[in-house]
PDB file with SEQRES, HELIX, SHEET and CRYST1 records, atoms N, CA, C and O in Angstrom:
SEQRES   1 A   82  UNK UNK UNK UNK UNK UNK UNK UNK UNK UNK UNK UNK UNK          
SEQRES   2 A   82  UNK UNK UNK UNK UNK UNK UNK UNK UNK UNK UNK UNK UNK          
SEQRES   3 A   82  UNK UNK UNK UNK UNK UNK UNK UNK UNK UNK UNK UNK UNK          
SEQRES   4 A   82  UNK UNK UNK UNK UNK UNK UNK UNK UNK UNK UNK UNK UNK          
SEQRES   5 A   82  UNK UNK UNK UNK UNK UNK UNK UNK UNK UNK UNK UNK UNK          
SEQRES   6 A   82  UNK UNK UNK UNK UNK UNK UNK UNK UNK UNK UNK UNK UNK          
SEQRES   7 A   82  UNK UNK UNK UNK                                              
HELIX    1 AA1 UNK A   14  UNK A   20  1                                   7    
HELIX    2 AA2 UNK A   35  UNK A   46  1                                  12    
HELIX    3 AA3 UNK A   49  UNK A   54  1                                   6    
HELIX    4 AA4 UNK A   70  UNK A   80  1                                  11    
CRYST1    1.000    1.000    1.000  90.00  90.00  90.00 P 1           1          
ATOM      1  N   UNK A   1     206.579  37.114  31.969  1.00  0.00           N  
ATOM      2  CA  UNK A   1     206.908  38.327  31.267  1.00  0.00           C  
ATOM      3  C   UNK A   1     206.818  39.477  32.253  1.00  0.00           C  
ATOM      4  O   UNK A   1     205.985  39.719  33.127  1.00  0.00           O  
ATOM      5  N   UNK A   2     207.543  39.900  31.996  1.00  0.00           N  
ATOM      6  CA  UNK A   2     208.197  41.165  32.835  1.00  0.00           C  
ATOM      7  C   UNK A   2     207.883  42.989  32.236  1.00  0.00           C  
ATOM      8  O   UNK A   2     208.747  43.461  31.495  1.00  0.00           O  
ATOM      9  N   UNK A   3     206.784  43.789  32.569  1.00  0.00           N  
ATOM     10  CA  UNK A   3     206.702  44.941  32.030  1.00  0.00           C  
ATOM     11  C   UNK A   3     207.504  45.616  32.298  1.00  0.00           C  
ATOM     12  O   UNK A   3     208.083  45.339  33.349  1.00  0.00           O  
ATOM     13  N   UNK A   4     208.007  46.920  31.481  1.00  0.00           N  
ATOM     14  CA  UNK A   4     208.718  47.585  32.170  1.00  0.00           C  
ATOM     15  C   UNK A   4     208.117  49.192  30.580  1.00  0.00           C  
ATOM     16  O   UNK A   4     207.849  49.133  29.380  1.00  0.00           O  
ATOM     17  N   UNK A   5     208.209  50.613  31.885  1.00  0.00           N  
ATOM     18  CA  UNK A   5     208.177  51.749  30.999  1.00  0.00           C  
ATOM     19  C   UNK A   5     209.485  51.856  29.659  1.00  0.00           C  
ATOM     20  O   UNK A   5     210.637  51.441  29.528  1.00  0.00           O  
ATOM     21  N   UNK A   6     208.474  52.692  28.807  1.00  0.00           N  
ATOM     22  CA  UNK A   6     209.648  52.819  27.853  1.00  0.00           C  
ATOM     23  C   UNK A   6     209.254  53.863  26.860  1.00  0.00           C  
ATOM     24  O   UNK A   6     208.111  54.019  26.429  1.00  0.00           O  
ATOM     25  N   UNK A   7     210.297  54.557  26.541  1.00  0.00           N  
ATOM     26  CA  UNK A   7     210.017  55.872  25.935  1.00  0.00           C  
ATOM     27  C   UNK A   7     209.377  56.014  24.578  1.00  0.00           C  
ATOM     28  O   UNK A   7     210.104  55.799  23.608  1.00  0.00           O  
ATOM     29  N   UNK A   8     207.968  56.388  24.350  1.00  0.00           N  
ATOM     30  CA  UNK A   8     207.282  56.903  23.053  1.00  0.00           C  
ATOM     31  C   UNK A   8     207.799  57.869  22.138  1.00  0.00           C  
ATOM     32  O   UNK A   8     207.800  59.080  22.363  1.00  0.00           O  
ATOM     33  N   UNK A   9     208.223  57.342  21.137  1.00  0.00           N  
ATOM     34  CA  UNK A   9     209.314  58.650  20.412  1.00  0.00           C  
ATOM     35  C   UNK A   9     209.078  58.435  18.943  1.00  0.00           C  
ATOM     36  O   UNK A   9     208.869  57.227  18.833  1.00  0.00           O  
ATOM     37  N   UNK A  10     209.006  58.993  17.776  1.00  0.00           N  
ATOM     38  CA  UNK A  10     208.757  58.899  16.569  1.00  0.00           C  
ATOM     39  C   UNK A  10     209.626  57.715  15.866  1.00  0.00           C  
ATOM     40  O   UNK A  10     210.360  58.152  14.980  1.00  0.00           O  
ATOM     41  N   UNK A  11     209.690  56.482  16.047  1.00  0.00           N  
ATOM     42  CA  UNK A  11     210.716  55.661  15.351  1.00  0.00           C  
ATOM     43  C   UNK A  11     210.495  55.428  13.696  1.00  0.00           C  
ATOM     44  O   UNK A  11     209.578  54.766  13.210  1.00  0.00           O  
ATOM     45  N   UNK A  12     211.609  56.167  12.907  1.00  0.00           N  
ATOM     46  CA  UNK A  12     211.586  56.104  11.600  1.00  0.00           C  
ATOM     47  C   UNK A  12     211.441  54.340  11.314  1.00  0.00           C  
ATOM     48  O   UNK A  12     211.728  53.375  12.022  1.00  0.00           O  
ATOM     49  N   UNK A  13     210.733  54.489   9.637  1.00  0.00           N  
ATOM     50  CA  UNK A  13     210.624  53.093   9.339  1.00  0.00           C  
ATOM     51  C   UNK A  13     211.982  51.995   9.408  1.00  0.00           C  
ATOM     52  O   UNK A  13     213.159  52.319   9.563  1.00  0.00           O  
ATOM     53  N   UNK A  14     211.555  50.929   9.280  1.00  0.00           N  
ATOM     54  CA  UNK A  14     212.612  49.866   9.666  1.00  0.00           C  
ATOM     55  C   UNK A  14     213.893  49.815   8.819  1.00  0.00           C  
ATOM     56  O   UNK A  14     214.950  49.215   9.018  1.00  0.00           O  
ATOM     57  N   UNK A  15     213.517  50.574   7.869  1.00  0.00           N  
ATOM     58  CA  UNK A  15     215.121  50.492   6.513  1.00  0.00           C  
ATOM     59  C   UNK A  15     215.822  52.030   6.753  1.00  0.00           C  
ATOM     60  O   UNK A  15     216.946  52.201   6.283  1.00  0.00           O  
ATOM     61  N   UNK A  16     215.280  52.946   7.351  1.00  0.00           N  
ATOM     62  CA  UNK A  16     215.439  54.012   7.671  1.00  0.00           C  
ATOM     63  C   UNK A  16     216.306  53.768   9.332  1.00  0.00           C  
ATOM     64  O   UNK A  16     217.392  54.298   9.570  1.00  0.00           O  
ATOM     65  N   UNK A  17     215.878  53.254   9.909  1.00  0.00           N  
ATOM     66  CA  UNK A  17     216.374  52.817  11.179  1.00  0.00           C  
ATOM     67  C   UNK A  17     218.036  52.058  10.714  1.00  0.00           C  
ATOM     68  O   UNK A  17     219.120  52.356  11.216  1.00  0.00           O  
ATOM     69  N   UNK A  18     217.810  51.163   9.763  1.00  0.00           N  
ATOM     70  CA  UNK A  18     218.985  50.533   9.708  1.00  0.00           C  
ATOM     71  C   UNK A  18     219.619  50.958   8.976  1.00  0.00           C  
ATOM     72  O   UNK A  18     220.672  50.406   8.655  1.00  0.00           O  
ATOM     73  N   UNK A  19     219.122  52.335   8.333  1.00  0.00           N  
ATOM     74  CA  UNK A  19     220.892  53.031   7.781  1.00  0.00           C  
ATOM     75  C   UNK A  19     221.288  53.904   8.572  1.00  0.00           C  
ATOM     76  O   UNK A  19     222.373  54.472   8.447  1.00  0.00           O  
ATOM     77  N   UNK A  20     220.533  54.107   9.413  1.00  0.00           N  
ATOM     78  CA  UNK A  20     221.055  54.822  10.691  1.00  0.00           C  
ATOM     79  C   UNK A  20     222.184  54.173  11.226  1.00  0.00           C  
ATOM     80  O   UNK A  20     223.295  54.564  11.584  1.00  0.00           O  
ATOM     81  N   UNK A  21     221.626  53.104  11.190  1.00  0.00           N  
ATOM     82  CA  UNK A  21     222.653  52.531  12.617  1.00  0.00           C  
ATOM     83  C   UNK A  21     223.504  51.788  11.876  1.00  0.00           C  
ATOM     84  O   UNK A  21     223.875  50.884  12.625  1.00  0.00           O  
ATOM     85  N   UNK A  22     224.103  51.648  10.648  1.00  0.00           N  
ATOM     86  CA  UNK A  22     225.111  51.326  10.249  1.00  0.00           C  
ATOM     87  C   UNK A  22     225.768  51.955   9.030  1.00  0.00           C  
ATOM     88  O   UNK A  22     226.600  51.540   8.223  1.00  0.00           O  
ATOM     89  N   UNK A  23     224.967  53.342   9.207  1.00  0.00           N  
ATOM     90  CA  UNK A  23     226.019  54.588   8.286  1.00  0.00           C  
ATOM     91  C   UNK A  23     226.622  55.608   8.771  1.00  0.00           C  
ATOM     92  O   UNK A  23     227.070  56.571   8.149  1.00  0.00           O  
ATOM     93  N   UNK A  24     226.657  55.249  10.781  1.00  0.00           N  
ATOM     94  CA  UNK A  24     227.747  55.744  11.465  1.00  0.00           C  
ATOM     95  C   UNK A  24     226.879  57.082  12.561  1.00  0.00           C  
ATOM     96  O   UNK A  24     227.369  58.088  13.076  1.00  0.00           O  
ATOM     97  N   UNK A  25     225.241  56.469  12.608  1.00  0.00           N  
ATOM     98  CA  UNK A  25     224.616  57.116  13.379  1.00  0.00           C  
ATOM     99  C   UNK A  25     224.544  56.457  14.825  1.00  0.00           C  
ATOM    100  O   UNK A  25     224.249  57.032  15.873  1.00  0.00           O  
ATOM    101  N   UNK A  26     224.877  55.128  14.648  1.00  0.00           N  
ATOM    102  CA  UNK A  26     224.472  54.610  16.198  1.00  0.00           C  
ATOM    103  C   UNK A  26     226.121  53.429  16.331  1.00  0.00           C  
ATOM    104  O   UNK A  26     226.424  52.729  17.297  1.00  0.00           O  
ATOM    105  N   UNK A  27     226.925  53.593  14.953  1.00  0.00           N  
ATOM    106  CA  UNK A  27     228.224  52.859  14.925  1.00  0.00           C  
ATOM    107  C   UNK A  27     228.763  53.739  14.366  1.00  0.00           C  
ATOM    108  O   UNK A  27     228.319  54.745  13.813  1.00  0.00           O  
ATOM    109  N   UNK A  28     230.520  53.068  14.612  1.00  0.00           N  
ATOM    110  CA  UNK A  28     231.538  53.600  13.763  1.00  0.00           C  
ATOM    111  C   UNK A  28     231.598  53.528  12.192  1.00  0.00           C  
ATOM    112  O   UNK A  28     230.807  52.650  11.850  1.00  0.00           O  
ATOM    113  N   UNK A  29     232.208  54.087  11.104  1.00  0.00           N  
ATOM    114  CA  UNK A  29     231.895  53.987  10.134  1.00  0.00           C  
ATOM    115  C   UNK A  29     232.537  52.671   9.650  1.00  0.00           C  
ATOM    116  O   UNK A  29     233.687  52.574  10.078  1.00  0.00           O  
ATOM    117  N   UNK A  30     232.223  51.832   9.038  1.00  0.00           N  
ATOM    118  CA  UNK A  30     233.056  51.006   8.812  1.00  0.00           C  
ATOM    119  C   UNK A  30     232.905  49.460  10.059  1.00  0.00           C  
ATOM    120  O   UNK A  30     233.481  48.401   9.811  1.00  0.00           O  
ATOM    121  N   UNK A  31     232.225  49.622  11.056  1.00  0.00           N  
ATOM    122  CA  UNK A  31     231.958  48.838  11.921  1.00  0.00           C  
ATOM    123  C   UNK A  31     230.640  48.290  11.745  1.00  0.00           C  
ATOM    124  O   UNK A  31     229.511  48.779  11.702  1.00  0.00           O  
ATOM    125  N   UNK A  32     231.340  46.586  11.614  1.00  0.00           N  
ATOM    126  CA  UNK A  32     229.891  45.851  12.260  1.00  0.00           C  
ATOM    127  C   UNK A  32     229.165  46.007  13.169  1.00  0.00           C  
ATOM    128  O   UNK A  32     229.387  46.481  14.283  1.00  0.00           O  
ATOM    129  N   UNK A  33     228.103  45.541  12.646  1.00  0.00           N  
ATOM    130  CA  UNK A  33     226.359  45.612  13.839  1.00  0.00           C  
ATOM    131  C   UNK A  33     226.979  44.338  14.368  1.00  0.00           C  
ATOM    132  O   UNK A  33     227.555  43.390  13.835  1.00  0.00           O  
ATOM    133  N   UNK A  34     226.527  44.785  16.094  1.00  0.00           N  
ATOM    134  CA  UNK A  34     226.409  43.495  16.640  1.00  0.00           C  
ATOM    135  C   UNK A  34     225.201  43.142  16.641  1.00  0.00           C  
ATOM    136  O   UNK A  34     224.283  43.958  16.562  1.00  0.00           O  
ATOM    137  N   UNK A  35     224.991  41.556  16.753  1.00  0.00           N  
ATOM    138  CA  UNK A  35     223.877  40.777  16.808  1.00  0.00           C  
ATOM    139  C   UNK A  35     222.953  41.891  18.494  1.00  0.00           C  
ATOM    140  O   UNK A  35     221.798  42.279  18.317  1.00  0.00           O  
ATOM    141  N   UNK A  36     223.602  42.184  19.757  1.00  0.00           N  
ATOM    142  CA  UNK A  36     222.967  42.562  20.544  1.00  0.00           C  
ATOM    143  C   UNK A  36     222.369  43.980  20.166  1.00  0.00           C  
ATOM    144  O   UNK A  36     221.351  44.322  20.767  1.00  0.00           O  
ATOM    145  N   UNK A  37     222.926  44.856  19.198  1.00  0.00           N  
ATOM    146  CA  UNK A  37     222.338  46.157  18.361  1.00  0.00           C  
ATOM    147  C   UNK A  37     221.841  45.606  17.453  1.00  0.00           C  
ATOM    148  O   UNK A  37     221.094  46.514  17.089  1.00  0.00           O  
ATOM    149  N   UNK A  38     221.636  44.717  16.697  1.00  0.00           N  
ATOM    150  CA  UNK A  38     220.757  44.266  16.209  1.00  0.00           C  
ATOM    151  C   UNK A  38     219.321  43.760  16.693  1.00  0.00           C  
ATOM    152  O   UNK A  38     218.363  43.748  15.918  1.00  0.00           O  
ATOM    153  N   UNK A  39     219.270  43.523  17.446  1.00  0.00           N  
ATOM    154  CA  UNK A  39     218.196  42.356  18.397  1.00  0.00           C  
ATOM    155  C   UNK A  39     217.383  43.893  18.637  1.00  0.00           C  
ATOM    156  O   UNK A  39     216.216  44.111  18.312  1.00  0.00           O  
ATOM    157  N   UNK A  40     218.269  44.824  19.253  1.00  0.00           N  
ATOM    158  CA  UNK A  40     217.616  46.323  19.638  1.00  0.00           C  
ATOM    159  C   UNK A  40     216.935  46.750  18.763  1.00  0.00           C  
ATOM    160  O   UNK A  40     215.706  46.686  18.811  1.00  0.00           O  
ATOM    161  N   UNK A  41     217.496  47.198  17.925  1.00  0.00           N  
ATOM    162  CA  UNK A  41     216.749  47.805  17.110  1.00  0.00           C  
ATOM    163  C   UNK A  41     215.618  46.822  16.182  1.00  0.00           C  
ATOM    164  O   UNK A  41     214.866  47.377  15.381  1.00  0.00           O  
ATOM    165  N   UNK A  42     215.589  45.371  16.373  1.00  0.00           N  
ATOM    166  CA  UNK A  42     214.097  44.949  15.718  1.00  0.00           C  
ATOM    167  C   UNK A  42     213.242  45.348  16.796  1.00  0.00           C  
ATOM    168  O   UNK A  42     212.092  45.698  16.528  1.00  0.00           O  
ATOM    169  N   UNK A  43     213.695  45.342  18.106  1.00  0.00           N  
ATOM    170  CA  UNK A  43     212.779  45.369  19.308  1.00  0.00           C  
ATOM    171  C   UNK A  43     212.292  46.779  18.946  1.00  0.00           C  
ATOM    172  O   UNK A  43     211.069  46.881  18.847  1.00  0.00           O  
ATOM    173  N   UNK A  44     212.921  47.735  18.760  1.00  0.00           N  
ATOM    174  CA  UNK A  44     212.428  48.723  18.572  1.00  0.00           C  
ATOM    175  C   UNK A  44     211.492  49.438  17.064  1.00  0.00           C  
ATOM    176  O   UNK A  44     210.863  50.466  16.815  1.00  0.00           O  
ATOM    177  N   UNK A  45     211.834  48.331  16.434  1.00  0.00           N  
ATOM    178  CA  UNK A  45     211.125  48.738  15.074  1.00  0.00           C  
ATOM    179  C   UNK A  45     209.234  47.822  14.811  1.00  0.00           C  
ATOM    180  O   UNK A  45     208.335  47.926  13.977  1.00  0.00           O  
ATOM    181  N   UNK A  46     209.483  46.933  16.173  1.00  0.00           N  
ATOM    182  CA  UNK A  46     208.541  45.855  16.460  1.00  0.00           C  
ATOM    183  C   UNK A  46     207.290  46.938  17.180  1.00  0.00           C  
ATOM    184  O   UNK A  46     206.099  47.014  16.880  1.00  0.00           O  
ATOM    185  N   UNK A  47     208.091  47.726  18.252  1.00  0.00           N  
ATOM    186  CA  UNK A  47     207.331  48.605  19.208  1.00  0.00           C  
ATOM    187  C   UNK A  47     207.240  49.735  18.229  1.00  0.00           C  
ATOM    188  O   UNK A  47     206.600  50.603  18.822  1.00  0.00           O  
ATOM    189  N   UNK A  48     207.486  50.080  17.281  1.00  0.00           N  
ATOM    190  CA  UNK A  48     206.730  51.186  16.551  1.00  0.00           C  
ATOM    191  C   UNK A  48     205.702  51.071  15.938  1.00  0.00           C  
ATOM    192  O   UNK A  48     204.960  52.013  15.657  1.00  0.00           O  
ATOM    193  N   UNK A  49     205.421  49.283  15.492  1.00  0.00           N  
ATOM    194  CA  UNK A  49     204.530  48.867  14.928  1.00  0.00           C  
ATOM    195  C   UNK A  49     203.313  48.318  15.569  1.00  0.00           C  
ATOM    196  O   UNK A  49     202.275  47.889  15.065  1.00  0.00           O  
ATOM    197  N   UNK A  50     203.714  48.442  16.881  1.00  0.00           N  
ATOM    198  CA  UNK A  50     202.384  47.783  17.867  1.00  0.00           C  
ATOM    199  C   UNK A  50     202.034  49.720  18.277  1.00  0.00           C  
ATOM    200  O   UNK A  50     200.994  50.133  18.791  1.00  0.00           O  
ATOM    201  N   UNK A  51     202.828  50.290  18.001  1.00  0.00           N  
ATOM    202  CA  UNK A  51     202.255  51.435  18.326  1.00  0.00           C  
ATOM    203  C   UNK A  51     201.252  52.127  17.543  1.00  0.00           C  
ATOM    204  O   UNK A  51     200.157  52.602  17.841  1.00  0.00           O  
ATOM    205  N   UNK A  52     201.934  52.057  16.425  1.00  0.00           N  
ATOM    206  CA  UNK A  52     201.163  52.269  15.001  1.00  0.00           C  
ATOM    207  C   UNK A  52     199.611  51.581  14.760  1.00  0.00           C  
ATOM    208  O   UNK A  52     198.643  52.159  14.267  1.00  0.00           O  
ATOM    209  N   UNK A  53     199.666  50.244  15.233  1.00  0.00           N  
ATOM    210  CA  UNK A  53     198.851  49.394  15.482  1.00  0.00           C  
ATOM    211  C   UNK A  53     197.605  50.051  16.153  1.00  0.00           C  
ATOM    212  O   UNK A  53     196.520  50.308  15.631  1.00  0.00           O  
ATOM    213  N   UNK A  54     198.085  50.294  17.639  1.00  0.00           N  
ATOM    214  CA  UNK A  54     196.926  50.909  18.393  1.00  0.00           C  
ATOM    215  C   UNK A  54     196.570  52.171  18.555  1.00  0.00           C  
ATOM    216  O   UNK A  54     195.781  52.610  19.391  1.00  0.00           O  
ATOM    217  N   UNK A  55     197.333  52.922  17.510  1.00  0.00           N  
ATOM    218  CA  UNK A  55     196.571  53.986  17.167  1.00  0.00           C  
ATOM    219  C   UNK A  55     195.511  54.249  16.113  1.00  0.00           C  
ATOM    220  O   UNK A  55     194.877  55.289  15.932  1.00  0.00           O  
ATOM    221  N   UNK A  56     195.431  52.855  15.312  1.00  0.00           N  
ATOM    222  CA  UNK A  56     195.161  52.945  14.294  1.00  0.00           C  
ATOM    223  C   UNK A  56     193.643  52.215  14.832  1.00  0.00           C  
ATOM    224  O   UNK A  56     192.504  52.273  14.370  1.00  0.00           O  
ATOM    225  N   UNK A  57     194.140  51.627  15.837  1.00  0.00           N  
ATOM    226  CA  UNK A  57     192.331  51.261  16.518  1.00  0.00           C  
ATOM    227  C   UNK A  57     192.023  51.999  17.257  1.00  0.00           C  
ATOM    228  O   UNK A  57     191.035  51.579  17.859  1.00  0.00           O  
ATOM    229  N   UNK A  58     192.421  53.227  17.685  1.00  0.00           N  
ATOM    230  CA  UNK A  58     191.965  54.192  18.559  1.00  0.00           C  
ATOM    231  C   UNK A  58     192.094  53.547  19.993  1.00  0.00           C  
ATOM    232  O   UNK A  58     191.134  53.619  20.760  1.00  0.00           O  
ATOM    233  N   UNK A  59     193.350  52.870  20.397  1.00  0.00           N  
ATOM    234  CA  UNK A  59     193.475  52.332  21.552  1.00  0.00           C  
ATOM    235  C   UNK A  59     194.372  52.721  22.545  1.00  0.00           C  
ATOM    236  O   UNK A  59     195.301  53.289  21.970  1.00  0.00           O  
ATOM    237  N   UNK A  60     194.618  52.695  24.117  1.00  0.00           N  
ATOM    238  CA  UNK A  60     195.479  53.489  24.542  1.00  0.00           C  
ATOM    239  C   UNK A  60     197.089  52.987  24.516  1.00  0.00           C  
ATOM    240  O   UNK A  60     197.427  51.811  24.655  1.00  0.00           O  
ATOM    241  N   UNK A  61     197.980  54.077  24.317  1.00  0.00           N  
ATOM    242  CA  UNK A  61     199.255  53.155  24.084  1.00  0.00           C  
ATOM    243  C   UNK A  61     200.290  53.333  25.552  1.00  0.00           C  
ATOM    244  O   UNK A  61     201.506  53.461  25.692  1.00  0.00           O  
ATOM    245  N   UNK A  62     199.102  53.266  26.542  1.00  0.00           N  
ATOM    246  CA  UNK A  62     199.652  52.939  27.624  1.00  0.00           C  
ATOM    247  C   UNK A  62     199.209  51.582  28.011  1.00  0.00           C  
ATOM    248  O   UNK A  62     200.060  50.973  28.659  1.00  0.00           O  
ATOM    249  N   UNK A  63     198.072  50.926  27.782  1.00  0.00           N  
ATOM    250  CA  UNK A  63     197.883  49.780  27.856  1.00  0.00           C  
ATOM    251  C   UNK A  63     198.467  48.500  27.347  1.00  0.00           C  
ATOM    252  O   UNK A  63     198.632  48.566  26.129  1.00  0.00           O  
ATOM    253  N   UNK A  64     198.914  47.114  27.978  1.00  0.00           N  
ATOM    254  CA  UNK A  64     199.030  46.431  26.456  1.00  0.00           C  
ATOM    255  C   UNK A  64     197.846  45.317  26.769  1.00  0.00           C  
ATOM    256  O   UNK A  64     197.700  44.775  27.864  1.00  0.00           O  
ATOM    257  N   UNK A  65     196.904  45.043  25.422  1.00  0.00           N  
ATOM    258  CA  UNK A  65     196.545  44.332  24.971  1.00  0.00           C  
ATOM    259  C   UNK A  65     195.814  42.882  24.722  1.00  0.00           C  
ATOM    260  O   UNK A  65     194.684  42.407  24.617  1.00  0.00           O  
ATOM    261  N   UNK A  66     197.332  42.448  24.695  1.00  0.00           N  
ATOM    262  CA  UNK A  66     197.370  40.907  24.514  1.00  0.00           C  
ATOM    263  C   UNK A  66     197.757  40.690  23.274  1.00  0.00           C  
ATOM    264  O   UNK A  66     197.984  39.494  23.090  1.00  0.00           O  
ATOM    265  N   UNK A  67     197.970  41.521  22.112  1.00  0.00           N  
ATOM    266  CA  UNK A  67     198.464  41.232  20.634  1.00  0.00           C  
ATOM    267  C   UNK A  67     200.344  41.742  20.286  1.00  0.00           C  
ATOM    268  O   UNK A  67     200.896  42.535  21.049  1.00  0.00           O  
ATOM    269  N   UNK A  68     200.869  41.320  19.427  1.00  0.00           N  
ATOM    270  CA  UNK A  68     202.323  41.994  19.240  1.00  0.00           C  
ATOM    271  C   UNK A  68     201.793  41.738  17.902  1.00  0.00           C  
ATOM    272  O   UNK A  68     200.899  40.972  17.543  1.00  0.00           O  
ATOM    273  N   UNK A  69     202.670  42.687  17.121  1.00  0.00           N  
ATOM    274  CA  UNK A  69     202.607  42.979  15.916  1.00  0.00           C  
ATOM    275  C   UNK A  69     203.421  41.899  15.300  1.00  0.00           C  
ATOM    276  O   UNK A  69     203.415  41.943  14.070  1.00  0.00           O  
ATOM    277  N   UNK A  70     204.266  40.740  15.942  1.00  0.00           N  
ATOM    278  CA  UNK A  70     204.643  40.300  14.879  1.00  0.00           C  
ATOM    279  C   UNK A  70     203.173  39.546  14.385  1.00  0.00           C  
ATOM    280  O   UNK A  70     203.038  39.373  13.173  1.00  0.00           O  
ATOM    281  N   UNK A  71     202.188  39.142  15.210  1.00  0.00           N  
ATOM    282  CA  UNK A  71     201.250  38.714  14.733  1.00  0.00           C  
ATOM    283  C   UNK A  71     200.613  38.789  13.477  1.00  0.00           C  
ATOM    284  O   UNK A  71     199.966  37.947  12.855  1.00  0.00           O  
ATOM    285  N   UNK A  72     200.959  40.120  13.185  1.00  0.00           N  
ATOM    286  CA  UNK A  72     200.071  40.804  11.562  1.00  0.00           C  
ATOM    287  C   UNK A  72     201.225  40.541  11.089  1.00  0.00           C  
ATOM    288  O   UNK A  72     200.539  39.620  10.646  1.00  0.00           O  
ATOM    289  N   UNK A  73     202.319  40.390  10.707  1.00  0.00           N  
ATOM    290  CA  UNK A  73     203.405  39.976  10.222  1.00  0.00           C  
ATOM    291  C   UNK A  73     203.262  38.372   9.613  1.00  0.00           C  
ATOM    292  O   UNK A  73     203.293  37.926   8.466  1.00  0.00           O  
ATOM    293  N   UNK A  74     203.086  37.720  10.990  1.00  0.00           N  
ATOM    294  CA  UNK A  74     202.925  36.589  10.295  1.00  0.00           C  
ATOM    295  C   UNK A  74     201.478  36.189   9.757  1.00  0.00           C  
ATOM    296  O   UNK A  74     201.607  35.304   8.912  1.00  0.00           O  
ATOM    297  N   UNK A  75     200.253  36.511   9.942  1.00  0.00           N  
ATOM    298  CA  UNK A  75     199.440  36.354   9.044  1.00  0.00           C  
ATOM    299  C   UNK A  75     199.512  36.908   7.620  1.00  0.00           C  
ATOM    300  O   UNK A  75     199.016  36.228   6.722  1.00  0.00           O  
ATOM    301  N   UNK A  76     200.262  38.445   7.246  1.00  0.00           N  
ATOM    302  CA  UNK A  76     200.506  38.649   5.941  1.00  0.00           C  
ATOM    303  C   UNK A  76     201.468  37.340   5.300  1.00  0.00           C  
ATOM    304  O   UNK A  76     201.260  36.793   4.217  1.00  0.00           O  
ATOM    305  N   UNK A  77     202.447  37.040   6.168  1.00  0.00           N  
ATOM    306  CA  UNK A  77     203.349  36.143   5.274  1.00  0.00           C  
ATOM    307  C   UNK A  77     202.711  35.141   4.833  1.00  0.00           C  
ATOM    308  O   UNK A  77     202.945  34.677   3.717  1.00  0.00           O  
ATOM    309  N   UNK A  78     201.672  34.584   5.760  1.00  0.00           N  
ATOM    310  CA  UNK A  78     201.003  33.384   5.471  1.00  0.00           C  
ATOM    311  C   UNK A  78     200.121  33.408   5.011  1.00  0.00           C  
ATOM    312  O   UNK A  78     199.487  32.363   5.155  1.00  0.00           O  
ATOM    313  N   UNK A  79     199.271  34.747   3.980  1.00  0.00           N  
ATOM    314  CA  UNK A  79     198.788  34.699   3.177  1.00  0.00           C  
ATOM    315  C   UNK A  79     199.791  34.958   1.627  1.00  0.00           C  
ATOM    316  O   UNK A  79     199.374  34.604   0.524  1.00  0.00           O  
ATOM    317  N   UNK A  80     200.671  35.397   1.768  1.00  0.00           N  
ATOM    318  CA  UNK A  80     201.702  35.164   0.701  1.00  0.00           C  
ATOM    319  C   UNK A  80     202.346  33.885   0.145  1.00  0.00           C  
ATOM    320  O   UNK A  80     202.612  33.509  -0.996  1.00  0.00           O  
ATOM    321  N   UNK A  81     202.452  33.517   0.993  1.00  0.00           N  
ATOM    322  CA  UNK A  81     202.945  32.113   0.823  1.00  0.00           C  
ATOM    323  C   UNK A  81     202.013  30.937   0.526  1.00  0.00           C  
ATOM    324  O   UNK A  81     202.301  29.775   0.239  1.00  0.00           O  
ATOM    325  N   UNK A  82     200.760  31.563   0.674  1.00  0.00           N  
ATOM    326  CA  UNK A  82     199.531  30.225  -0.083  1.00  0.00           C  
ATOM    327  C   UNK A  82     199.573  30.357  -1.160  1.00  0.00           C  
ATOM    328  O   UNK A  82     198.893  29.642  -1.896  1.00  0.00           O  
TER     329      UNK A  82                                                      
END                                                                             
């Protein structure tokens, strides 16, 4: 795995993000999402949530870790699903 910088910016929630980008804020109107703008923007709705994450432990969000948020993702599902 490969780090690389990347810009800290207020990313609206994940259903908010995706009417953005397919009610002609980040596409044409009327144009399909590609799967590669797609892939982006989970990446980016993933990194709002590991951000969210370590602020919420009082941690630095220049550091990483060792955790990704899909982690809490999939432990909620897999307490849903018992």
């Amino acid at each position: 795995m490969q780090l690389h910088p990347v810009v800290a910016w207020e990313v609206p929630n994940s259903s908010e993000l995706l009417r953005l980008l397919v009610g002609g804020g980040l596409t044409n109107e009327g144009e399909h999402v590609t799967w590669e703008l797609g892939e982006k923007a989970n990446n980016t709705a993933m990194f709002a949530m590991y951000i969210s994450l370590l602020r919420a432990q009082g941690l630095d969000c220049s550091n990483f870790y060792g955790s990704l948020p899909v982690q809490a993702v999939e432990a909620e599902l897999a307490k849903t699903l018992r």
